[in-house]
N, C-alpha and C positions, 0 to 999 in steps of 0.2 A: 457362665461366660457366654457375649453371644457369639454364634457363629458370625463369620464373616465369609460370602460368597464372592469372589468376582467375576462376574460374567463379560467374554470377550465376543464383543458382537450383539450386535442389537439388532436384526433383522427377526424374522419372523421367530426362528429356532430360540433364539436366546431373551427374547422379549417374555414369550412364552415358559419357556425356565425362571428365567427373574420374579415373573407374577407366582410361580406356581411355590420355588423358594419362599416368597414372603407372605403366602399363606399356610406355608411349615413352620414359619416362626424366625426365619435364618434373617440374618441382613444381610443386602446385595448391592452389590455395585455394578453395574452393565458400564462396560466400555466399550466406543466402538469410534473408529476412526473417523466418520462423516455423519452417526448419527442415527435414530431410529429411522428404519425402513427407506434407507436411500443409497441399499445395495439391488443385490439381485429380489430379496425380497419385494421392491419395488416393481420390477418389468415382469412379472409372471403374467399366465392366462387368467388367474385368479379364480381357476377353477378349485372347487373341494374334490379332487379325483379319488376318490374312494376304491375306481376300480384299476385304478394307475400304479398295480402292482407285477407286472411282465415287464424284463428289462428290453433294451435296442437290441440286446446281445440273443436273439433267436438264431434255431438252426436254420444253415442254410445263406446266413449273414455272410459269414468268408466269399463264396463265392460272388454274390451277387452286389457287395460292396464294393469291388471297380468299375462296372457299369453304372453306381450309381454317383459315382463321384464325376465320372465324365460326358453323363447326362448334364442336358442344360434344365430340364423340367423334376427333376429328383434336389427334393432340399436335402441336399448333404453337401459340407461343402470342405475343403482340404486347403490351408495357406502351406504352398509346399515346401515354402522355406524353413517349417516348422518341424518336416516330418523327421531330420534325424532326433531333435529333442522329445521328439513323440513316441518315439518307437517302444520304449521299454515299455510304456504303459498300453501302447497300443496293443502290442503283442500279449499281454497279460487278459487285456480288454476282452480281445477276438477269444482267448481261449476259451471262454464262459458260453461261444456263442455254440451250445452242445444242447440238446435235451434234457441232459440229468442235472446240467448245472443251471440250463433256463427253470426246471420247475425247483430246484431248490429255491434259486433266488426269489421266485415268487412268492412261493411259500413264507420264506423270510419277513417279505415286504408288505405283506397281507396285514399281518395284526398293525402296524406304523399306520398302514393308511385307510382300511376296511371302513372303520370309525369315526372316519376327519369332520361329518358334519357334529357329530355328537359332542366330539375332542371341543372345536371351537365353542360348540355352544357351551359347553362346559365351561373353559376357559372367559367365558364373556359374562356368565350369568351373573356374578354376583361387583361388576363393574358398571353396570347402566350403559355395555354395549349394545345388548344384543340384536340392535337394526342394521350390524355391520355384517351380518351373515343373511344370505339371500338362500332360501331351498328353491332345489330345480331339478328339471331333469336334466342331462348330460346327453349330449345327441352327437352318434357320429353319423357323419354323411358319405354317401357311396353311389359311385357314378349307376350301378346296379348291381345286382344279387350275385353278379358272379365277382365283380372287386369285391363286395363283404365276403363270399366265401375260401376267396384266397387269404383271409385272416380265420378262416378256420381254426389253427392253430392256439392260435392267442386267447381268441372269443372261449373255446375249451378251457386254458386256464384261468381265465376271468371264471367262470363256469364252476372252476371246481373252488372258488374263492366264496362264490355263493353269488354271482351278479350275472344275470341272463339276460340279453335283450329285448325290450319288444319290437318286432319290424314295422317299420311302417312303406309300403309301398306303393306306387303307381299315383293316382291323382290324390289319393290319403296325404301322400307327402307336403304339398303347398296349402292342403288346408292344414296341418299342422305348423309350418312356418311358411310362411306367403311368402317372403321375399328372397327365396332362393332360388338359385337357377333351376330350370325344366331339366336340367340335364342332367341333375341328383334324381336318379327314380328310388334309392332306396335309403332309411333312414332305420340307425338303430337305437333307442333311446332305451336307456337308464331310469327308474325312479332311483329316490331315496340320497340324491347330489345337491350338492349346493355351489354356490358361489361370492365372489367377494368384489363389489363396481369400484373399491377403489384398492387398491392390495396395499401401494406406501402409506395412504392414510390411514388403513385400519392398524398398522404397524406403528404408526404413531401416534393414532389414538391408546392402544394397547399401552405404548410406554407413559402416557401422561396419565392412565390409571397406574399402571406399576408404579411411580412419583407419587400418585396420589394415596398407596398403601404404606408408602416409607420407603419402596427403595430410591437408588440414586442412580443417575447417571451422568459418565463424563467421556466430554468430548478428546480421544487419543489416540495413539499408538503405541499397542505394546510391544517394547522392544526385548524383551527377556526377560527369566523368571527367577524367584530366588529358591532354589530346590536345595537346602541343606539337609543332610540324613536322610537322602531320599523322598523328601515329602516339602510340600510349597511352605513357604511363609510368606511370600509378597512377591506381585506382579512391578516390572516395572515399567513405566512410558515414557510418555513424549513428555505429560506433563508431573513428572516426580512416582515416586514408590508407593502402593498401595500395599500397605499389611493384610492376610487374609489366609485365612484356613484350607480353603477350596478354591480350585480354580474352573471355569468351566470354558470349551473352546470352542464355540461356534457361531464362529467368521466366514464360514463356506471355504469356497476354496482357497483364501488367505490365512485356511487355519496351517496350509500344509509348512511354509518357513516357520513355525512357531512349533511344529512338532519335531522339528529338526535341530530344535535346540533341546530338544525335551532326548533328544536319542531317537527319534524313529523317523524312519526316512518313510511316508506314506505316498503308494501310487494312487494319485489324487490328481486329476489333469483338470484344466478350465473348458469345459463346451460351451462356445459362443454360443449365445442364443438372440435374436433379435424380437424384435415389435414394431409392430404400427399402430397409432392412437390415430382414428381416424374421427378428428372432434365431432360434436353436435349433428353425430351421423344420422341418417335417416334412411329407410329399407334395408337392415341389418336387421343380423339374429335378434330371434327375444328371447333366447338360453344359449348357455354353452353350447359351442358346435365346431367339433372335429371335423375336419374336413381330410380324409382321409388319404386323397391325391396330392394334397400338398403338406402331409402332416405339420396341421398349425392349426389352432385353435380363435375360435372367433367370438368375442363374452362383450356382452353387452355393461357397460360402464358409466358410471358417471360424465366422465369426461367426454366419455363416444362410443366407437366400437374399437376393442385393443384386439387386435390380430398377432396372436404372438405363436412362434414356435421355429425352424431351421433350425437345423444343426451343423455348424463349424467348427472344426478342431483348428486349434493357431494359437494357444498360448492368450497369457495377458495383456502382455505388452503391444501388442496392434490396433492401432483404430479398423472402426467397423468399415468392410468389405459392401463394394454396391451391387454383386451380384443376390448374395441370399435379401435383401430387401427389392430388389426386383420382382426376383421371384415370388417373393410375400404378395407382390404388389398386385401382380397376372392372376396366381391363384385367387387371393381376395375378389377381383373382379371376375372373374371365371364363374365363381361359386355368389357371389351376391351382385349381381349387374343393377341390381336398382339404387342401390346402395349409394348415395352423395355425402358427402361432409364439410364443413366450412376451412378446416386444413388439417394438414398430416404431422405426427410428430414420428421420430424415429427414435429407436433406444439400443444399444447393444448391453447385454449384462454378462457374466460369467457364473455356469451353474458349477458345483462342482460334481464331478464325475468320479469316484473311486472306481479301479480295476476290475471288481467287482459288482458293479450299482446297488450295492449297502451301506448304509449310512454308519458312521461310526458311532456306537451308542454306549459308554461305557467308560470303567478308570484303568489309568494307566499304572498298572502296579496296584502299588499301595501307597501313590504319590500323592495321591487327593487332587490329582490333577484328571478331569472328567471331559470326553469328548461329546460332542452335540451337532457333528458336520457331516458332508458330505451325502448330502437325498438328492445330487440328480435333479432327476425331475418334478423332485415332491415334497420340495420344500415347505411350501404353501399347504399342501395338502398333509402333512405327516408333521407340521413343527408342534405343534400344540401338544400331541401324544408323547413327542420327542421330552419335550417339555417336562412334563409332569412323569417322564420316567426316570430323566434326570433329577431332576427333585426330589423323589423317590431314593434314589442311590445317595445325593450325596447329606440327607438330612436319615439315612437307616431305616426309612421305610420300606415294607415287603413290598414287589411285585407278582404277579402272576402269572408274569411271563418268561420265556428263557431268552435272557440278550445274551447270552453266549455266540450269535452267527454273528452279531455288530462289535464285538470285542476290536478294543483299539489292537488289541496287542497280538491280531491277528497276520499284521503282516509283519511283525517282526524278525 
């Protein structure tokens, strides 16, 4: 008898389970409200951050997160009609923001994302992708030596991750990238990164291979599940009942109402995150580039240069705020002044944020109901390994790893 899988969400997380599913042998169904890769998986930097395992939640956070909220040049940003609905998860948030709970959590996040160029290429080789994964280096920029060395910190546990910078400093800097501002004198760069020039197309190239191994996909919403004796037998939607053995739930932050029918209430909140496509750009990066002062990342793309990154707490329900793309806007030009484009696009998406910045990787019981949500900031970067671990669990293949830290069933 075959398996039958349904996967909710078609973004990067669940594209990548789906393919990995239908070379276990299982059949699957991806459902997803609006469609391959035209969530958040869409608006990322499209970096492979390999070394994007340190959460926001560093020591030293509590304090220095009211200055930065009422700073006008600090990308953080607060809708503060939001904050009493916020607060339970805030509170939970800030508590992590410790020492022993930063280097846990890295620890954790290490093996998910250490591996992201290898995972995709992995994940592409055997689809007639593989021009959709770009290697590079990864470069953050720093006004000089002594803004990189107040990440001291951080750069340590990237360090003990196994990823060291090389510096590049003084006039070295613009013969490495020419078209940056004189006013970055020091750069840290990365080998062994990649990146992705168009994030929603590779997400949709990925599902017209997944279609083209046999799985299916339909356009829905799932509105509730059928969980008799503790265990699935069919998802149901917008558009009729789906029979099915397994379910898997990675919708990002829209998985959290669907976990709420399941019984678990997850502190799971939406970080606004925005972008700029700035089209047919010209004197922009030629790799990924952090830009440190305005934490937002600058990736060279098909369509242009996407400048994405700020961080807003305000829920889903709000259209996007015109200060954090301001802001996007001053840093952008600050940091690349040669830089022109023939127009600008704007995007706001919702990443999801757990309490903790760990991804839910695991089954719920012994329901056959499997999570695949909640990476934050490493969607893009961690979906592919996410993937094929879920795969892993729910067709009984061993892994090598302990997901005991991403247990759903940990905030129960």
């Amino acid at each position: 008898m075959t398996q039958h899988v349904v996967v909710v969400g078609a973004g990067i997380v669940g594209v990548s389970t789906g393919i990995w599913l239908r070379r276990a042998g299982a059949e699957v169904t991806i459902v997803d409200r609006l469609g391959p890769g035209e969530g958040t998986s869409h608006g990322n930097a499209g970096v492979l951050a390999a070394v994007s395992m340190v959460p926001v939640t560093t020591p030293g956070l509590i304090p220095k997160a009211p200055g930065m909220l009422l700073s006008r040049d600090f990308p953080l940003y607060l809708r503060w009609g939001y904050l009493p609905r916020l607060m339970p998860w805030l509170m939970r948030y800030l508590a992590n923001a410790n020492d022993s709970d930063t280097r846990r959590i890295a620890k954790d996040l290490t093996p998910i994302v250490s591996d992201s160029v290898l995972q995709h290429r992995a994940l592409v080789a055997e689809l007639g992708l593989t021009k959709w994964v770009t290697d590079s280096d990864y470069c953050f920029a720093y006004r000089d030596r002594a803004a990189f060395e107040a990440e001291a910190y951080v750069w340590a546990l990237r360090k003990t991750a196994g990823f060291e910078p090389q510096l590049i400093e003084g006039r070295d800097v613009l013969d490495y990238e020419p078209n940056i501002s004189p006013d970055i004198k020091l750069l840290a760069t990365l080998k062994d990164h990649g990146f992705i020039r168009d994030p929603g197309g590779y997400v949709r190239a990925l599902a017209e291979a997944f279609k083209g191994i046999g799985g299916a996909i339909r356009t829905a919403d799932v509105t509730d599940f059928d969980l008799r004796g503790g265990a699935i037998h069919g998802v149901e939607t917008s558009t009729g009942r789906i029979a099915c053995d397994d379910v898997v739930l990675a919708t990002g932050v829209w998985s959290k109402p669907l976990m709420r029918k399941l019984g678990l209430n997850v502190p799971l909140e939406a970080e606004r995150g925005y972008h700029i496509v700035y089209e047919n750009a010209q004197g922009g990066p030629s790799r990924p580039t952090m830009v440190a002062a305005g934490k937002f990342v600058a990736t060279p793309m098909t369509q242009g240069v996407r400048c994405a990154g700020v961080v807003e707490l305000g829920g889903l329900e709000a259209g996007p705020s015109k200060a954090p793309l301001a802001l996007l806007r001053k840093k952008t030009r600050a940091t690349f002044p040669k830089m022109t484009a023939t127009a600008e696009i704007e995007w706001l998406g919702h990443r999801p944020a757990p309490s903790d910045s760990l991804p839910l990787i695991g089954q719920i019981g012994s329901s056959r109901v499997f999570t695949a949500f909640g990476h934050h900031h490493i969607g893009l970067t961690g979906g592919p390994k996410t993937g094929r671990l879920i795969a892993g669990l729910v067709t009984g293949q061993p892994t090598n790893m302990d997901l005991s830290a991403y247990a759903p069933q940990r905030f129960a």
